[in-house]
N, C-alpha and C positions, 0 to 999 in steps of 0.2 A: 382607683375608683372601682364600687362591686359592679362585678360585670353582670353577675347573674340577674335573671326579674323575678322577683316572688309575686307570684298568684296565690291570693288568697280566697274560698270561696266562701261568704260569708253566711251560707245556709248552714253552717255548719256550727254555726252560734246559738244555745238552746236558746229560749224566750228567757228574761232575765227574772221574771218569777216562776217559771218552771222548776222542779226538782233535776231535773237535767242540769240546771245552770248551775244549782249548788252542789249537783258531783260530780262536776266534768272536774277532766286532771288539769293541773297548773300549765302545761306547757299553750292548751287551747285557751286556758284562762286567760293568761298573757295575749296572747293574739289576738282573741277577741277585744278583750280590753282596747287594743292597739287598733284596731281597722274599723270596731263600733265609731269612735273617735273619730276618723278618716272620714267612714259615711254621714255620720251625723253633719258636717261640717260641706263635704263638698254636695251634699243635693241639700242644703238650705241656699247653697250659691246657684246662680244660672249656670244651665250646661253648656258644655264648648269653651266656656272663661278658666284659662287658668288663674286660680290663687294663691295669693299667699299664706301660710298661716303662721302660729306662732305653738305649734305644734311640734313636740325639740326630735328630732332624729333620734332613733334608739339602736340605731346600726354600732358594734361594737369596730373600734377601730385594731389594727394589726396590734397596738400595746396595750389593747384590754380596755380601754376607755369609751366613755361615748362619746359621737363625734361634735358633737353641741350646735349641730347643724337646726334648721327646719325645712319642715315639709311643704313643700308646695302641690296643688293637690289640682286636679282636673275631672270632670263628670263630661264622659262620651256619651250618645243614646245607640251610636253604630259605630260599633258593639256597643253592647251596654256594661261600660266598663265605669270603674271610678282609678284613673291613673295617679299615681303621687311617688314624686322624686324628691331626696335630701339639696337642698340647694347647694350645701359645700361638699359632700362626703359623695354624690353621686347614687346613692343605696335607692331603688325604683321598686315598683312592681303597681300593679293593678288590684282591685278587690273585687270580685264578680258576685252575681247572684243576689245583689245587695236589695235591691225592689219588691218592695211591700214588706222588708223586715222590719222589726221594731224600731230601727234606725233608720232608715229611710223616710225623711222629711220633707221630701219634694209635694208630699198634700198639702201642706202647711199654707196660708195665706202667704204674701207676698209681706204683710207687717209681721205677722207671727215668725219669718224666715228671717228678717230685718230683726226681730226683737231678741231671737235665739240669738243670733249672730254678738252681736253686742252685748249681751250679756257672759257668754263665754269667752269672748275674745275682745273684751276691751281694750288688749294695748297689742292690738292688730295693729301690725305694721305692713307697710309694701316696699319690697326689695327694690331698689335700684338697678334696672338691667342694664346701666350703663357703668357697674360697678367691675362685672366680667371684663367688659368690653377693656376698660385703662387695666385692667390686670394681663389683658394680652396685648397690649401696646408695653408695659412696662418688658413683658418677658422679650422681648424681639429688639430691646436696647441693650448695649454694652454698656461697661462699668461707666464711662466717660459721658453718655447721654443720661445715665440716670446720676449722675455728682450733682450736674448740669440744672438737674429736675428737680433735684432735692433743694437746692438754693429758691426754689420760687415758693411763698407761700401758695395753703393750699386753694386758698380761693382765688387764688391765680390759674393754678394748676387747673381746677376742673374745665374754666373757661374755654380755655387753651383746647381741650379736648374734647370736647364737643364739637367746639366752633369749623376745627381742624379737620378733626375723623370723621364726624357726624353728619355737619353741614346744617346744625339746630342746637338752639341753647337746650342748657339742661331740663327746663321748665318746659318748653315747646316738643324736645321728645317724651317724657313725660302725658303730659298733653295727647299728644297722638295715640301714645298705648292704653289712653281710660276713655279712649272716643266712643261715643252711641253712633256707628256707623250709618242709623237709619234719623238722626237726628239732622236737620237742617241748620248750618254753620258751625256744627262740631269740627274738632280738627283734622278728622275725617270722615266724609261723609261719601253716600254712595247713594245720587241722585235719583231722583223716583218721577222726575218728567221729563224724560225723553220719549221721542215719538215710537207709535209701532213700527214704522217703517225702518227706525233705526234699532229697538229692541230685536227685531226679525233678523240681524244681523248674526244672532247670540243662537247656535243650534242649540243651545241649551233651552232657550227660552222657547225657540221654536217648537221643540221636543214635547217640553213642559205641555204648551199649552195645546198641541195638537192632542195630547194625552187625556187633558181635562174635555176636553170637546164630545171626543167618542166618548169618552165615560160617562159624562151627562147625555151624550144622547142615548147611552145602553145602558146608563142607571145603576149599572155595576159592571164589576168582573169579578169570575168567579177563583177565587185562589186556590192552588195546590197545597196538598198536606203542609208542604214544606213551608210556604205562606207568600210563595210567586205566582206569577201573572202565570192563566193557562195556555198553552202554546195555539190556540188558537188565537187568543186577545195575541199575542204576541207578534203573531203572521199578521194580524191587523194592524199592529201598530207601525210595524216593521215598514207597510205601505204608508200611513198617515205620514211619519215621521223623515225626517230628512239629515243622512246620515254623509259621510264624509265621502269620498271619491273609493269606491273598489270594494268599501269597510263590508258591507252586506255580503258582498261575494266572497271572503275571504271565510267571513262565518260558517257561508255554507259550504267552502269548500273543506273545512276542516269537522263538520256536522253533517249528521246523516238526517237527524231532527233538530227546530231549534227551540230552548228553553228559554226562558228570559235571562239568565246567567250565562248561556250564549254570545247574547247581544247587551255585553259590559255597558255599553253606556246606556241603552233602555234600561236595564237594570239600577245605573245612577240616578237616571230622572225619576224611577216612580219610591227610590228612597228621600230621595231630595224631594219630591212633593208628599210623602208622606212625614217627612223631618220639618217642611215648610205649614205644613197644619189644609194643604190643602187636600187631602186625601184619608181617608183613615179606614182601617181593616178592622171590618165586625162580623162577626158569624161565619166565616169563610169564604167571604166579600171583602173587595178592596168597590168603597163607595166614596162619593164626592161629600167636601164638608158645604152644606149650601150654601151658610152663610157667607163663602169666599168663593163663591161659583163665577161672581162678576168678574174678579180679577180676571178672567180669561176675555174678557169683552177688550175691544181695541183699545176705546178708550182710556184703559188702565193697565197698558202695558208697559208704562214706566214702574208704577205701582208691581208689577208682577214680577219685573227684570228686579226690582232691588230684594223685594222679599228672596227671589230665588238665588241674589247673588250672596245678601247677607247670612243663606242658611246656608249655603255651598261652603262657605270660606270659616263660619264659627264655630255653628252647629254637626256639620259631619268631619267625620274624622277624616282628615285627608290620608292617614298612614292603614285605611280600611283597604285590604286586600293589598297594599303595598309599601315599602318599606319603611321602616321608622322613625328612621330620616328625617322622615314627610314630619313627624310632630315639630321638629325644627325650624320647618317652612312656616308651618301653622302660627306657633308662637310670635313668629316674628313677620306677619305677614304686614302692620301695618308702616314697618319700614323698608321694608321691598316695595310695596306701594309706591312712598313715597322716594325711593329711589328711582323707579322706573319712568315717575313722573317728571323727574329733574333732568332727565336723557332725552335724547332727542329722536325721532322716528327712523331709526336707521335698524340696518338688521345689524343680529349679535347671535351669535354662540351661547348654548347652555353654558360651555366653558365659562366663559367671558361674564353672562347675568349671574351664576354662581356668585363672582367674586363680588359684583356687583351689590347682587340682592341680599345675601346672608349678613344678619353684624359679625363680626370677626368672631366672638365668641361662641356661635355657633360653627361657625368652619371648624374654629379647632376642636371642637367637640367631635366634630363629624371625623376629621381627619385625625385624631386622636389614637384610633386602632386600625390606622392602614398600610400595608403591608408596602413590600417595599417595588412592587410592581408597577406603583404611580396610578396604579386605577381609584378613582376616585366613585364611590356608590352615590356622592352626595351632589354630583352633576346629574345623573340619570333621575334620582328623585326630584330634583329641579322641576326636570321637565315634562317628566310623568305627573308626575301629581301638584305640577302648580304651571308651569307653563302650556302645558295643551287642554289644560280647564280654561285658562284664562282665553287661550284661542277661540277654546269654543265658548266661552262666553261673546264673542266677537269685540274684544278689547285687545288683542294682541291677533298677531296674525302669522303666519307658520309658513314656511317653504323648504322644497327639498334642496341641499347642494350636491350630493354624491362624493364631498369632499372625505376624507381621510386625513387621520392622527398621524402622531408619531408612532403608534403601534402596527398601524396598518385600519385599524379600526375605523367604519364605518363613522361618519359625522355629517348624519343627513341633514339635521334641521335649523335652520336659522329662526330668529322671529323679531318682532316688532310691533310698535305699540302703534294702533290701527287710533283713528281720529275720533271712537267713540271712547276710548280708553279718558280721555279730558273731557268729554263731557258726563261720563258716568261717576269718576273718583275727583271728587273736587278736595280739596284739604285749604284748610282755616287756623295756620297755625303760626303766622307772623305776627 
């Protein structure tokens, strides 16, 4: 598999009736041709969704050949990246810089986006992610369990493996991964009437809306060059907000002043309400959108917990300032879901929800290029970037043990799913 990522930066494509465009050399030729393509396609889609497309890999394989793969393509807004990976050959990279070029179709009406789409890709197909998955169940059998395998027909065979590994026909997991999270009796859903008392639970949510509070009653803050909150709003918020045990003092023991990149997680919450549409940065202002100024009222804090749960988990990039991993967790988040919801409220190990939460084909992806020391990077991302979000959502809940590995290695945290976790992820998919 290529290991390398190409970045592509797409300013670098003249306008396509410019004289630029008719004498750039072939090698930019080619490349633009190839990531105009890319962009056109992933911002006529919603961002945060990965797609499929029917866009053939142009990756040369080791015997000269193309790999006859396709591209599956993703649009982040943080970074404002367009990701896209070859489904079989592995060949990745990102295309940056793509906004407001001639290619960039995100103006487009939402029918004009619908009507591109299907005209270019009429025999748009969607991969089966459960196709990976019996490819590493076959690998992990010897010659005698796959004779065994062979003898069954194939509409035997798939049943078999779903029903088994999965714990969900093929049509119900299916189902799950094209759910409108914010739709009511979709196959997953992520409820929007629970009470503020129990929203209050989610410092995320608490954060959020202490955040919207002062900003409407100061009517702005005023942004740094760089386009962060200024450190006084930030000593403000710092009191408003309500952070984890010790977390403030550690900031400033390692800060002599603090910036809002500082204080990481103030930093999450005023991206994540600027990714949730409730905030927005104009003239060197970070001001309130009005028309969503309610959502911070009591009364609609079920309302405000799913907006912010469903922009957290689609819309922002989890692998944003941490490992990349995290796009593994992302992808496959709405069967980690629905695994954690089939377990029962006991504590567990990152170890342990690893094996758990990941489809197998993403483990061996992960553990694909790991050396032979047994550390595993694809536990620590677990928990960094999917387990102590969900904590602080107040859906999972976190404790120290002081235990130790096999290495000698620290293994502080246990977790488990707190009783808001069933009333906020309901799933409809029997």
């Amino acid at each position: 598999m290529p290991e390398e990522k190409h970045i592509f930066d797409l300013s670098r494509c003249p306008h396509p009736m410019s004289e630029e465009f008719v004498l750039m050399d072939d090698d930019l030729f080619y490349e633009c041709d190839k990531y105009q393509e890319y962009t056109q396609r992933a911002t006529a889609a919603g961002s945060g969704q990965k797609n499929n497309s029917t866009i053939p890999c142009q990756h040369i394989t080791e015997e000269g050949n193309h790999c006859n793969g396709t591209v599956q393509l993703k649009r982040l807004d943080v970074p404002k990246e367009i990701h896209w990976k070859c489904q079989k050959c592995g060949d990745h990279g990102a295309v940056i810089n793509f906004e407001d070029t001639y290619w960039d179709l995100s103006h487009l009406s939402a029918e004009e986006k619908e009507q591109f789409l299907n005209q270019q890709y009429d025999d748009l197909w969607t991969d089966n992610p459960l196709d990976a998955e019996l490819d590493s169940i076959f690998e992990e059998m010897d010659d005698n369990e796959l004779e065994e395998l062979a003898k069954l027909p194939f509409h035997q065979l798939y049943p078999q493996f779903f029903e088994e590994v999965i714990g969900l026909s093929e049509h119900a997991f299916a189902r799950l991964f094209s759910s409108d999270w914010k739709q009511p009796g979709a196959p997953l859903y992520i409820r929007d009437d629970i009470s503020f008392k129990e929203a209050s639970q989610s410092l995320f949510f608490y954060n959020a809306r202490s955040f919207l509070q002062l900003l409407a009653e100061q009517g702005s803050f005023t942004a740094t060059q760089a386009g962060n909150l200024k450190r006084k709003t930030v000593e403000e918020l710092t009191v408003a907000c309500r952070w984890p045990d010790g977390y403030l003092e550690k900031v400033r023991e390692y800060n002599k002043v603090i910036n809002e990149k500082d204080v990481w997680l103030l930093h999450k919450i005023r991206v994540l309400l600027d990714l949730a549409g409730l905030i927005q940065e104009k003239k060197g202002a970070f001001l309130p959108v009005k028309k969503r100024l309610h959502l911070a009222d009591k009364e609609h804090a079920g309302k405000l917990f799913q907006l912010l749960f469903c922009t957290y988990f689609i819309k922002m990039n989890m692998a944003y300032r941490a490992s990349s991993f995290a796009e593994y967790l992302q992808d496959g988040l709405p069967y980690s879901f629905y695994r954690l919801h089939q377990q029962s409220a006991e504590w567990a190990s990152p170890e342990n929800l690893y094996e758990l939460m990941l489809l197998p084909a993403d483990r061996m992806e992960i553990e694909s290029g790991l050396d032979s020391s047994g550390y595993n990077p694809g536990i620590s991302t677990l928990e960094y970037s999917l387990l102590k979000p969900l904590a602080q959502f107040g859906i999972l809940e976190k404790r120290q043990t002081g235990k130790t590995d096999l290495f000698g290695l620290k293994k502080n945290s246990e977790f488990r799913k707190t009783p808001l976790f069933d009333k906020v992820i309901e799933f409809n998919i029997q």
